[in-house]
N, C-alpha and C positions, 0 to 999 in steps of 0.2 A: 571546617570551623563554622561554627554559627554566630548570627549576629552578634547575641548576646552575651555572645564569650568572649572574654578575653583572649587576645593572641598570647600564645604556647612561647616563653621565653629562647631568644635564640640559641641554647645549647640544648633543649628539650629533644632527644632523637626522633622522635617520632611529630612530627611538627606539622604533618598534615592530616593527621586527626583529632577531634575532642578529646578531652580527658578521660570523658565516658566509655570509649572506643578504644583505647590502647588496652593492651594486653600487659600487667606485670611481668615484669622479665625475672628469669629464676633467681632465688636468693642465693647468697652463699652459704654450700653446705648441703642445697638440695642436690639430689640425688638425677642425673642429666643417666636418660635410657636412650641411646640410639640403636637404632636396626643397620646390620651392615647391608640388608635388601629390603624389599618390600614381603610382607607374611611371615618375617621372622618371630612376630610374639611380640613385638616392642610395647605395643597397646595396653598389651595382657600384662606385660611386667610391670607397666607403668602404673598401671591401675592398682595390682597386689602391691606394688611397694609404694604406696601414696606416703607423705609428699615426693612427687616425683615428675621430672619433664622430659613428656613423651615428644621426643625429635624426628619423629618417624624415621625415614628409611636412607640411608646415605645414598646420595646422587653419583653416575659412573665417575664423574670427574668434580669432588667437593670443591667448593671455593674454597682458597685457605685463610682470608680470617672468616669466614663463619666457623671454621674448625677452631679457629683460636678462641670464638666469642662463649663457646659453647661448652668449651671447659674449661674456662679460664676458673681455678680456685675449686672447682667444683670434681666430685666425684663423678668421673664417666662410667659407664656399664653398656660396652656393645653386646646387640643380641642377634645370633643367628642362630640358624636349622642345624641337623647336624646329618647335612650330605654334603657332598665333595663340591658341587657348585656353592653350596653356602659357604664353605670351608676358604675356599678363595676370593669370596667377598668378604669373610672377616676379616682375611689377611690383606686387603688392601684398604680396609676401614682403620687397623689397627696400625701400618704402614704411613697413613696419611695423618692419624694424629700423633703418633710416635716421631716423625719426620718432622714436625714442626715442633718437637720438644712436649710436648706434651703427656702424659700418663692416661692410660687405660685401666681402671682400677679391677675392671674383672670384665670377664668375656662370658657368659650366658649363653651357652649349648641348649636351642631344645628342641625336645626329642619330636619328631612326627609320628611315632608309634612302631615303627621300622625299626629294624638293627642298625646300625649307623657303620655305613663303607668301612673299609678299610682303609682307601684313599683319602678319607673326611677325618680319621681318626687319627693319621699319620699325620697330616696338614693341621688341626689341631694343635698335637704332643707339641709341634715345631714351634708353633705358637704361643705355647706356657709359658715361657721363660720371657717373651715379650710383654706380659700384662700383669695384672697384682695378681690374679684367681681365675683358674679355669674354671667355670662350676658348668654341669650336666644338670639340667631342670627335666625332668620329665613328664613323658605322656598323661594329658589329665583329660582321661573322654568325657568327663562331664561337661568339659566347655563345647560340644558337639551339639548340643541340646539346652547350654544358655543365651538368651539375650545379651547378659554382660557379664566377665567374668569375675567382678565382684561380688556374687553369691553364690558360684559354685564351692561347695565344698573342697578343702584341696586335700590329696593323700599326704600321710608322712612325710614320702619322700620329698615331694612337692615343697612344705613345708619346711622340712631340714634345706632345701635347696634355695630358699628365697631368706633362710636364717642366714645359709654361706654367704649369699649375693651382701644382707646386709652386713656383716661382721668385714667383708673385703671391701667395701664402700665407706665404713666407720660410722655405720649404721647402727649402736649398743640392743639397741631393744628387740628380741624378734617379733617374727612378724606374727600377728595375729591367728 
């Protein structure tokens, strides 16, 4: 706090920093992307489906209310790879917000350019029935070669796939 400031009222959550310094916390309604690992795309999702809050990568053992703070009202979107070790960190991303009552509005498969296991695909299917939408994002090599993935160009498929993400999140509009 600086001199010159007034003290931050006592139910103010964030009470040891300036006004200037806190971060808006998500509104209701915005669109909550978490990675059920680290490198899963969450960044990438987050940026294409702007307004959206990129939560980076679920930790091995979540605290459970940050899982409750995080979707409290809001549409979640876990995003993982689509290999058999990814396969089992969605299923325990998706276990740990479903275990506290919570909803996964859609699970975000994507692709690394590879065929995807069988073991990954089978772990998957099991998982559909736990979340609002399986959706499969695929391979965009153009983001190999950008800075940020807000101007690469995206294929179709890409396209139709970030239309499903928004349509299962209650998102009307697609995406650009």
């Amino acid at each position: 706090m600086r001199f010159h400031e007034p003290p931050p009222p006592a139910v103010e959550p964030d009470r040891g920093h300036p006004a200037w310094m806190r971060r808006p916390g998500p509104q209701r309604g915005d669109l909550v992307v978490w990675g059920a690992h680290g490198g899963a795309g969450t960044t990438t999702l987050a940026i294409w489906l702007t307004p959206a809050w990129d939560m980076f990568s679920m930790r091995p053992a979540p605290d459970q209310r940050y899982l409750r703070a995080i979707a409290a009202g809001r549409p979640l979107l876990v995003v993982c790879r689509n290999t058999a070790w990814s396969a089992s960190r969605a299923t325990a991303a998706v276990a740990a917000v479903t275990g506290l009552g919570g909803h996964v509005a859609a699970l975000a498969v994507v692709s690394d350019g590879w065929p995807e296991p069988h073991t990954a695909t089978a772990r998957f299917r099991l998982l559909g029935p736990q979340v609002g939408a399986l959706i499969r994002v695929p391979f965009v090599p153009g983001l190999r070669l950008a800075d940020s993935p807000a101007g690469v160009p995206l294929p179709r498929a890409a396209r139709r796939a970030l239309d499903q993400i928004g349509a299962a999140t209650g998102r009307p509009d697609p995406i650009p």
